[in-house]
C-alpha positions as CSV (number, residue, x, y, z in Angstrom):
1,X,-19.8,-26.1,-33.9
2,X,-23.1,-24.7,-32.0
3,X,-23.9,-22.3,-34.2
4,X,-23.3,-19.2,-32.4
5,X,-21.7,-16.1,-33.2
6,X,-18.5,-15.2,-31.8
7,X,-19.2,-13.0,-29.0
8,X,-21.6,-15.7,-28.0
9,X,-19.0,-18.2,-28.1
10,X,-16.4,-16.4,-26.3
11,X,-19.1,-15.3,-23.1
12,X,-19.7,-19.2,-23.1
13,X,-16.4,-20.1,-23.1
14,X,-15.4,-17.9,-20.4
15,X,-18.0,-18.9,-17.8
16,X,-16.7,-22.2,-18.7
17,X,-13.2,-21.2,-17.4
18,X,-14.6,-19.0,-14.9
19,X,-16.9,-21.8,-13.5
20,X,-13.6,-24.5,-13.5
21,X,-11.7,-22.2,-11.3
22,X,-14.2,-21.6,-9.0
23,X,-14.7,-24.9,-8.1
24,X,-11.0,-26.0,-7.4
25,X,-10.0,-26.3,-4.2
26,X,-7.3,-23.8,-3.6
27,X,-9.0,-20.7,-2.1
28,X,-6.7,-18.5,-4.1
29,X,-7.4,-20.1,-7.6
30,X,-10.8,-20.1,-6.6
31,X,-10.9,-16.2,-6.4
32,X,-9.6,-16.0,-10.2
33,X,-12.5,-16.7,-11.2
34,X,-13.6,-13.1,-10.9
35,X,-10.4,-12.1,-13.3
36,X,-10.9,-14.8,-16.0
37,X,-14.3,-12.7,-16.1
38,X,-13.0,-9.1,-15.7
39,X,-10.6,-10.2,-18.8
40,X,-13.0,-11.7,-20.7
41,X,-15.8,-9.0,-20.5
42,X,-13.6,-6.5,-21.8
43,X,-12.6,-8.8,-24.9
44,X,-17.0,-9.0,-25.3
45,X,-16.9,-5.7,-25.5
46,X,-14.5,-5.5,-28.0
47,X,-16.4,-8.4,-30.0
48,X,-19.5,-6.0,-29.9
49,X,-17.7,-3.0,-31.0
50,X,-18.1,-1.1,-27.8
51,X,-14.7,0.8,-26.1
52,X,-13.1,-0.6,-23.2
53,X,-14.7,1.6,-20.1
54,X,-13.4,1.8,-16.8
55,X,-16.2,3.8,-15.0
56,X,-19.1,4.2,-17.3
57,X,-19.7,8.1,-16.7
58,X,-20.8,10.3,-19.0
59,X,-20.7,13.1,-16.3
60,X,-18.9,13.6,-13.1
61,X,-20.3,11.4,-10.1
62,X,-20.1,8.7,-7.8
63,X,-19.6,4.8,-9.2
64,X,-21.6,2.4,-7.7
65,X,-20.1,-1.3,-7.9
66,X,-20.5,-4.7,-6.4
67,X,-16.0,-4.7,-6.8
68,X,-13.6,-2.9,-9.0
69,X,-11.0,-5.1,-10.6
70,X,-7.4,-3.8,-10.4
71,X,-7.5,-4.0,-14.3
72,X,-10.4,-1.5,-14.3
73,X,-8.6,1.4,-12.0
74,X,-6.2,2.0,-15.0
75,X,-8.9,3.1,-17.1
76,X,-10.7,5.5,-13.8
77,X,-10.7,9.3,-14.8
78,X,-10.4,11.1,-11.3
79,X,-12.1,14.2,-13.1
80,X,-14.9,12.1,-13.7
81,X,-15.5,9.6,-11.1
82,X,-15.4,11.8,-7.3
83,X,-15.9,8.7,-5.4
84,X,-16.0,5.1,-5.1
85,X,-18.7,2.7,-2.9
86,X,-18.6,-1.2,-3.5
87,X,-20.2,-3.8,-1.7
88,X,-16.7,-6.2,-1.9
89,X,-13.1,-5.0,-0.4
90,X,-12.0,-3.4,2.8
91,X,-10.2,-0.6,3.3
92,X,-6.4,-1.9,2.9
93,X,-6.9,-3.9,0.0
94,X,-4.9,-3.3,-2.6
95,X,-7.7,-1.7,-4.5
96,X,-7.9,1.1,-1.7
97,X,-4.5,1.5,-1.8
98,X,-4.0,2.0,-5.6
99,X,-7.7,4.5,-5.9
100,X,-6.0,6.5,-2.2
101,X,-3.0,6.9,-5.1
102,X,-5.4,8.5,-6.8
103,X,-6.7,10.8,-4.7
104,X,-10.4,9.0,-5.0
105,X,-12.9,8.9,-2.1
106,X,-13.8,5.1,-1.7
107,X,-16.2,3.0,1.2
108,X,-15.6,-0.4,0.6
109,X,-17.6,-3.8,1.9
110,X,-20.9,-2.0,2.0
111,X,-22.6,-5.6,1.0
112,X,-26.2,-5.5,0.3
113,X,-26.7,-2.0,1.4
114,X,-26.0,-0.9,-1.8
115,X,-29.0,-1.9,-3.2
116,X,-30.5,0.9,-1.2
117,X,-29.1,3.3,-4.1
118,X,-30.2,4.0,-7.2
119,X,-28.9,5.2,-10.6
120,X,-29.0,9.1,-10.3
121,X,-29.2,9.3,-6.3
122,X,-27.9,12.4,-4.7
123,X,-24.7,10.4,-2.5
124,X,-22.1,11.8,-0.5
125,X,-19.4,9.5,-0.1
126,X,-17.2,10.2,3.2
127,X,-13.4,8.5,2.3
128,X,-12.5,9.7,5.9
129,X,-15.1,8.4,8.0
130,X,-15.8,5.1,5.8
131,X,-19.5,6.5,5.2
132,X,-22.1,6.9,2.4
133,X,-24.7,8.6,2.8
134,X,-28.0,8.2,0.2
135,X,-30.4,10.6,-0.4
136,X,-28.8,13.4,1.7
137,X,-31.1,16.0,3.4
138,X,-29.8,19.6,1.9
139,X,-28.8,20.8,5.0
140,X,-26.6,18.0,5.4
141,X,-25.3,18.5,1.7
142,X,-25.0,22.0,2.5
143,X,-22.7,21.0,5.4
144,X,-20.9,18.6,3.3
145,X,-20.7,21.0,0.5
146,X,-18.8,23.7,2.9
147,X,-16.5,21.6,4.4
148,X,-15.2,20.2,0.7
149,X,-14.8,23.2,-0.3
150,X,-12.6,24.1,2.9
151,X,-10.9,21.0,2.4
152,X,-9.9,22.1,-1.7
153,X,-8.7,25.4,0.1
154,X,-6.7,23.7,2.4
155,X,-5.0,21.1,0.3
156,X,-4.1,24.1,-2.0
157,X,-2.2,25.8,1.1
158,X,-1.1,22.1,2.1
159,X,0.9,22.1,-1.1
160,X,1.9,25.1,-1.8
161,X,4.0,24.9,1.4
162,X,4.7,20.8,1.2
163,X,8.3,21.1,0.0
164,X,9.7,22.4,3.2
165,X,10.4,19.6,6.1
166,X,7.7,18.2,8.2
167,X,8.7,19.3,11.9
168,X,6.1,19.5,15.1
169,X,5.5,22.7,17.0
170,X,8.1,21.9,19.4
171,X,10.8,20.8,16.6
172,X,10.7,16.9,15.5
173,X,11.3,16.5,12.4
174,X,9.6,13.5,10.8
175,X,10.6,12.4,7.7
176,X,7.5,12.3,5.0
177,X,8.3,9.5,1.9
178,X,6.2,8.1,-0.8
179,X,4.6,4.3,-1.5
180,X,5.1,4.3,-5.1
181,X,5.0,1.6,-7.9
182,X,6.4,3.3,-10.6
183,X,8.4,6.2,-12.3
184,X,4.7,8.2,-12.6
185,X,4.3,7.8,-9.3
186,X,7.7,8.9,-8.5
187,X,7.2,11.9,-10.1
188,X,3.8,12.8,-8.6
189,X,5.4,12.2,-5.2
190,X,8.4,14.5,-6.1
191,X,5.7,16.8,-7.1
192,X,3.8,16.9,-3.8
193,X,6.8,17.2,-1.5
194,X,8.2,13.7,-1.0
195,X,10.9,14.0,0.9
196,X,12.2,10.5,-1.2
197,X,10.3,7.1,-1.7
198,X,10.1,4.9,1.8
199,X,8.5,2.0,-0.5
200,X,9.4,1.0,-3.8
201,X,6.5,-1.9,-4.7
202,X,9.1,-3.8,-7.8
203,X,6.3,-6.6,-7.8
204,X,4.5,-4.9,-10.6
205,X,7.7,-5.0,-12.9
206,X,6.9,-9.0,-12.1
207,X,3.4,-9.5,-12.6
208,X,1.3,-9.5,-15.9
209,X,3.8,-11.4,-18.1
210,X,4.9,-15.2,-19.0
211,X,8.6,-14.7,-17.9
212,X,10.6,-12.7,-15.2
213,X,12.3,-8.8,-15.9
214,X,15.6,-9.5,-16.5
215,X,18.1,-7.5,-15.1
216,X,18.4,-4.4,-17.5
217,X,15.1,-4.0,-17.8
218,X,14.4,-3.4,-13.6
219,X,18.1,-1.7,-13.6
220,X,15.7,0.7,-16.4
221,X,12.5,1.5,-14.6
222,X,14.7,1.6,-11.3
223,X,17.2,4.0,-12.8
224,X,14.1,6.2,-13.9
225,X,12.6,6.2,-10.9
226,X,15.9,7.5,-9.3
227,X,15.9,9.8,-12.3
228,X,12.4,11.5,-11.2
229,X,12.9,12.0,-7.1
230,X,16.4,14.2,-8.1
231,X,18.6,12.5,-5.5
232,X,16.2,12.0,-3.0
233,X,16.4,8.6,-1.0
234,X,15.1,5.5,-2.6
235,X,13.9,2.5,-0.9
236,X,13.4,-0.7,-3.1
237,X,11.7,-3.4,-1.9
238,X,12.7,-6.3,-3.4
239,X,9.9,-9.0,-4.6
240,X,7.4,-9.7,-2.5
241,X,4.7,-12.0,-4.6
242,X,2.6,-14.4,-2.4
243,X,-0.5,-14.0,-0.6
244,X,-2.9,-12.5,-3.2
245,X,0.0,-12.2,-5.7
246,X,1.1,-15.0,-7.7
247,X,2.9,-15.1,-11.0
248,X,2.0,-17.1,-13.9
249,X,6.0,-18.4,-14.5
250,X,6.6,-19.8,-11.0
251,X,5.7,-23.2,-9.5
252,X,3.8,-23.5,-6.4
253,X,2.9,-25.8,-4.3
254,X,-1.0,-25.5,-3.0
255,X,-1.4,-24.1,0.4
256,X,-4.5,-23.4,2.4
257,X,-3.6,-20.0,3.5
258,X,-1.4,-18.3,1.3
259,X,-1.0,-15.6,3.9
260,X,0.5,-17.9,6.0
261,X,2.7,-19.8,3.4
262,X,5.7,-18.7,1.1
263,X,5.4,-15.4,0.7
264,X,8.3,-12.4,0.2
265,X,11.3,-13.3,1.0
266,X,10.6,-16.9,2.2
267,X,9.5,-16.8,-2.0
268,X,13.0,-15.6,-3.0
269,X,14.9,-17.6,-1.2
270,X,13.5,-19.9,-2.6
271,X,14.5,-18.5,-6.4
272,X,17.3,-17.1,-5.6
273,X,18.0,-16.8,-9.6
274,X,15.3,-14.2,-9.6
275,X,16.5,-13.1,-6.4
276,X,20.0,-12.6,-7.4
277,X,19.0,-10.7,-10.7
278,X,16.5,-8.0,-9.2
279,X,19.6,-7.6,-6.6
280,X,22.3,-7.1,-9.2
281,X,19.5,-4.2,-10.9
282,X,19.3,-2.6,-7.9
283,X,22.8,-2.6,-7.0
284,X,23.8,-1.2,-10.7
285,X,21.1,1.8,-9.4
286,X,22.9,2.1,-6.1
287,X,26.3,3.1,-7.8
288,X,24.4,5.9,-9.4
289,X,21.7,7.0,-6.7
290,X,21.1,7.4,-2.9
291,X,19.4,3.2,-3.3
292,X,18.7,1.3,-0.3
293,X,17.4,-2.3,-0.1
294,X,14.5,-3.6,1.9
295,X,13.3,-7.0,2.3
296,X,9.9,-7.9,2.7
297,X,8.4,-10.5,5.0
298,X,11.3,-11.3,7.2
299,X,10.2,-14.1,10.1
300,X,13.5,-15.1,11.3
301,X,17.2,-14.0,11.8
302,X,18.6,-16.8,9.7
303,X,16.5,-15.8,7.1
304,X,18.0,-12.4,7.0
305,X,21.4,-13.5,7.5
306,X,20.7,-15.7,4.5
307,X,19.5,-12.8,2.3
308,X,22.6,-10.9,3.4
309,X,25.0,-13.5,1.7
310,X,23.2,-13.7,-1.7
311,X,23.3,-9.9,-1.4
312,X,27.0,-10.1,-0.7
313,X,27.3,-12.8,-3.7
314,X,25.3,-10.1,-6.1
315,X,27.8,-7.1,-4.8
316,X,30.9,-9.1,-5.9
317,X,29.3,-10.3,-9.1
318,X,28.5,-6.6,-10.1
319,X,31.7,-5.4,-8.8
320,X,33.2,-7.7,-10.9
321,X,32.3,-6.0,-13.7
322,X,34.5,-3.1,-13.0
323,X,31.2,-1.1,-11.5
324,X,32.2,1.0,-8.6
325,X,29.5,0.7,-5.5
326,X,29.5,2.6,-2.3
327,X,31.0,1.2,0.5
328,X,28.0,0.6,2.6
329,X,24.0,0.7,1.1
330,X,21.7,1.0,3.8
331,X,19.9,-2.4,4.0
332,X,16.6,-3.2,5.9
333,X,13.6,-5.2,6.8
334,X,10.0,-5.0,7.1
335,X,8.6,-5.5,9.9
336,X,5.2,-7.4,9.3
337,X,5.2,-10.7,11.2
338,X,4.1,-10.0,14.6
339,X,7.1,-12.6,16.0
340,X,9.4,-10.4,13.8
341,X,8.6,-7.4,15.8
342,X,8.7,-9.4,19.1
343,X,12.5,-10.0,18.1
344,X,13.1,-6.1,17.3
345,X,15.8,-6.5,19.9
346,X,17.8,-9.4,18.2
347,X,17.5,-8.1,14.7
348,X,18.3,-4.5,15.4
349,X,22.0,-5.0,15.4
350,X,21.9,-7.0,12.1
351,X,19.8,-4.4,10.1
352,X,19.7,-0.6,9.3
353,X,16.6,0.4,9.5
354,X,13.1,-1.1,10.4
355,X,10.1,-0.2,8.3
356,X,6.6,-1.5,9.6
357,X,3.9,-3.0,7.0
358,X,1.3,-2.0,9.2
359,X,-1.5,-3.4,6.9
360,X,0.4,-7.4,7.2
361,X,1.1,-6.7,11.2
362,X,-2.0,-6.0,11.4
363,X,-4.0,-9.0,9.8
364,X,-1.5,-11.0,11.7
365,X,-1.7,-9.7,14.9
366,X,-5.7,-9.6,15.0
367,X,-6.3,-12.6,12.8
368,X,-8.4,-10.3,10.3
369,X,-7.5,-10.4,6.6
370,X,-7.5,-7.0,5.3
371,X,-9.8,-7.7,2.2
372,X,-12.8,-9.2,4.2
373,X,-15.4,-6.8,4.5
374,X,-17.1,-8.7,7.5
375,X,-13.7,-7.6,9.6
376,X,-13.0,-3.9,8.4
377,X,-14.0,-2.5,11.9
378,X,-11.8,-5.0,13.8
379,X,-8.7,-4.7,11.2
380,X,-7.5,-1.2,12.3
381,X,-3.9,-0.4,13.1
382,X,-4.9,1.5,15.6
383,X,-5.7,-1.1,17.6
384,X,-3.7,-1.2,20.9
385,X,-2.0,-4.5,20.0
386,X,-0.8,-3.2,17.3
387,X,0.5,-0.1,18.9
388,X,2.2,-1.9,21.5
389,X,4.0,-3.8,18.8
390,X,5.4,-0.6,17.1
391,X,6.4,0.8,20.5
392,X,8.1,-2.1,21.0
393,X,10.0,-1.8,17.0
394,X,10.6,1.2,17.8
395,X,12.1,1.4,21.4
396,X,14.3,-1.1,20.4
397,X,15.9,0.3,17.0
398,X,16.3,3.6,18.9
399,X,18.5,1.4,21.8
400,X,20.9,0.2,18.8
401,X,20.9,3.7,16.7
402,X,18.6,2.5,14.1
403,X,15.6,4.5,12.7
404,X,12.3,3.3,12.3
405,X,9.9,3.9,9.4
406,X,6.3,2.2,8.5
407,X,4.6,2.2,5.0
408,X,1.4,1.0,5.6
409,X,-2.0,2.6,5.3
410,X,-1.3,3.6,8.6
411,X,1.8,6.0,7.7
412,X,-1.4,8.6,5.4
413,X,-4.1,8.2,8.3
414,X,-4.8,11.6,9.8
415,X,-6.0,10.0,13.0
416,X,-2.7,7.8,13.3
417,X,-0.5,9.5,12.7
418,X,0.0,12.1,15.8
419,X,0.2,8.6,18.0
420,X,3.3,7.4,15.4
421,X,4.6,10.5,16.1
422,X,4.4,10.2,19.7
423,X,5.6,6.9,19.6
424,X,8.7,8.2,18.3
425,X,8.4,6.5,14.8
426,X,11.4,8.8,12.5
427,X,9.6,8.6,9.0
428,X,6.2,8.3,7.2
429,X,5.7,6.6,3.9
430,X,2.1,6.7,2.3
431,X,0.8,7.5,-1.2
432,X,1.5,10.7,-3.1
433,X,-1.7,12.8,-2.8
434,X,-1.7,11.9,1.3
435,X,1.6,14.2,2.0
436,X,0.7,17.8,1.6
437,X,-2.0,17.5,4.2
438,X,0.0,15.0,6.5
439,X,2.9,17.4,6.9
440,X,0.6,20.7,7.6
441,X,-0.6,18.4,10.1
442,X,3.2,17.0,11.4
443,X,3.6,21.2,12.1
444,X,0.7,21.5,14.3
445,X,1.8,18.7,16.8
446,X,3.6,19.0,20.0
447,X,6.3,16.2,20.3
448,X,6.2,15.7,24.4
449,X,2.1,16.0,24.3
450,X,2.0,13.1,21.4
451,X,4.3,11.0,23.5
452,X,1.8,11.4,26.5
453,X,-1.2,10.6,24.0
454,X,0.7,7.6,22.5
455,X,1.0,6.2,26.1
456,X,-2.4,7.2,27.4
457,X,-3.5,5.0,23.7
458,X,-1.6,1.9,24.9
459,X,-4.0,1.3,27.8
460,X,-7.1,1.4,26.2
461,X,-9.4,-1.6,25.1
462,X,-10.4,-0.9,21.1
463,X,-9.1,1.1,18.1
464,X,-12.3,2.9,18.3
465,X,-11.3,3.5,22.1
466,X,-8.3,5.2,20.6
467,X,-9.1,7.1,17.6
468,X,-12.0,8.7,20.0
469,X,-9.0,10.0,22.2
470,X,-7.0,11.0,19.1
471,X,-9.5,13.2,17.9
472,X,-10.9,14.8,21.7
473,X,-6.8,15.3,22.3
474,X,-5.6,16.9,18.9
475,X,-9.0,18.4,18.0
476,X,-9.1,20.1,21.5
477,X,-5.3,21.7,20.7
């Protein structure tokens, strides 16, 4: 009707939508403004005859970006882009987590500093110490340069001896799983020595589409998944959508914090058709494979007691069906909500394992969402609170026989994880690429010395207190 062409028409359209959502009233709906535009650039460049890009290199090198959209990591090359800096995000967002999947070097939240760099800068992005450096002196690339390529040389050792078990100096064994999201994933995990999969994420079976999985389709990608670790222990989590992860074919009511409203398993409960379904899916994988179930976002007893019966109800409907099903699969809880953990003593006799969602406990326990760049010093896991918390978990699964596992960033941080060890915690699940290297370093740990760290940690004031200590104590062994 204006007179414009259609690429014209669709960018205007867009901005429209894109405008409307921002100005609603829900915080969360107001943050999709930056997807309506994500999707609709990439139809543009479609319109204007140009391939969908997700990096925009020509050449290996570092990508420079105000935020990368979870769309765009599906088309990164890790051969091409080397590292990551944007001026959005922190460093458990769910963008970290998915580019640490793929082995890709990323400083997030860097605000306006990045105008500081220009298109064809010399940068050396640090993934370990959440640094960038611009316009590096050579002796410092030099230095840089040396210790990559002793890192290459030792990830190559790393795995090249990652299939064996993951025991300290003085004979601990800890357990060292994978965070995956998909049968790829589950292969790449098998590949670098997974010892199984501590965290199944099923909410990506769930998201992007206009109606639920039904159950054959989940009992298929779980089944492959199973397929791919070759009888290794699988832990599937079962939905856990709320937050910062909605889907288009369920009706909410608006909240103010999302974090704070219905969320995991407070969600299914509350759906308990979807619930029942994805439980029936992953009991049909549990007559085949070594399946356990975990539920996400458990607050209450009641609420897991509640859980239990539907599980109970999905057991009879599948046995029903003349499928045979183990006598017992292993069922257990996150443990995210800091009064959750402070209850580790009453829930330990319900459950059979524990595992800690160390990125949720600790938003939750500081008050600092993980995604806000204005808090990524203060939300660290290794914050004392937060240790005193898993001591806590852990001391009291260990009372009733129960193991204790966490999947959060935490579980793949070189610095955490001698104090997790000390602390006692029994198994380690982090992404794929993160296990070779955290099990060479499992085997240069001394149990009793780690135990004397993890309680030395417990009294001091900061997580940069503590990850000071961590590296004077095991750097200096």
């Amino acid at each position: 009707d204006s007179g414009h062409n259609g690429a014209l028409a669709w960018h205007l359209t867009v901005e429209q939508t894109a405008a409307e959502y921002a100005s609603l009233g829900n915080e969360y709906l107001r943050t999709r403004s930056a997807d309506v535009r994500e999707v609709g650039g990439r139809v543009l460049l479609n319109l204007l005859g140009h391939a969908v890009s997700g990096d925009n290199l020509n050449r290996p090198g570092i990508l420079i970006a105000t935020d990368i959209g979870l769309g765009e990591i599906a088309h990164i090359d890790p051969k091409v882009v080397l590292g990551i800096c944007t001026g959005q995000g922190g460093a458990t967002s769910h963008t970290a987590i998915l580019l640490g999947n793929l082995g890709i070097p990323a400083v997030m939240g860097l605000g306006d500093r990045l105008s500081t760099i220009g298109e064809g800068d010399m940068v050396i992005v640090d993934g370990d110490k959440g640094t960038v450096i611009a316009k590096p002196s050579s002796e410092m690339l030099d230095d840089y340069q040396r210790r990559l390529e002793a890192l290459h040389a030792e990830r190559d050792q790393a795995r090249r001896e990652s299939l064996a078990l993951a025991f300290t100096r003085d004979g601990k064994w800890v357990e060292v799983v994978a965070n995956i999201g998909s049968t790829a994933e589950a292969k790449a995990a098998t590949a670098n020595g997974a010892e199984g999969v501590g965290l199944y994420r099923t909410e990506f079976l769930f998201l992007a589409r206009q109606i639920p999985p039904g159950e054959d389709e989940q009992f298929s990608a779980y089944r492959d998944a199973a397929l791919a670790l070759e009888k290794r222990p699988l832990i599937i989590r079962t939905l856990d959508i709320g937050g910062d992860k909605f889907l288009p074919y369920l009706r909410y009511e608006a909240e103010a914090n999302p974090f704070l409203g219905v969320r995991g398993l407070r969600l299914s409960l509350q759906h308990r058709d979807i619930f029942k379904t994805q439980l029936r899916a992953i009991l049909l994988t549990a007559a085949e494979f070594p399946v356990r179930i975990m539920f996400p976002m458990v607050t209450t007893p009641a609420e897991w007691r509640e859980a239990i019966a539907l599980l109970s109800e999905a057991r009879s409907e599948v046995a029903d069906r003349g499928v045979y099903l183990p006598p017992r699969i292993e069922t257990g809880m996150m443990v995210e909500v800091p009064g959750a953990a402070l209850q580790a003593e009453q829930f330990a006799p319900l459950v059979d394992f524990f595992s800690i969602g160390s990125n949720d406990l600790t938003q939750y326990t500081l008050a600092a969402e993980r995604g806000n760049a204005a808090l990524a010093t203060l939300a660290d896991g290794l914050h004392p609170a937060v240790l005193r918390l898993i001591q806590y978990i852990v001391e009291a699964a260990h009372r009733h026989g129960k193991w204790v596992g966490i999947c959060g960033e935490m579980a793949g941080d070189a610095a955490a994880v001698p104090l997790l060890v000390g602390l006692g915690i029994d198994e380690l699940s982090m992404n794929a690429a993160a296990i070779p290297l955290i099990k060479q370093l499992i085997r240069t740990l001394d149990y009793s010395a780690m135990q004397v760290l993890a309680k030395a940690s417990l009294t001091l004031e900061t997580a940069g207190d503590v990850r000071a200590l961590v590296m004077e104590q095991v750097s200096g062994e």
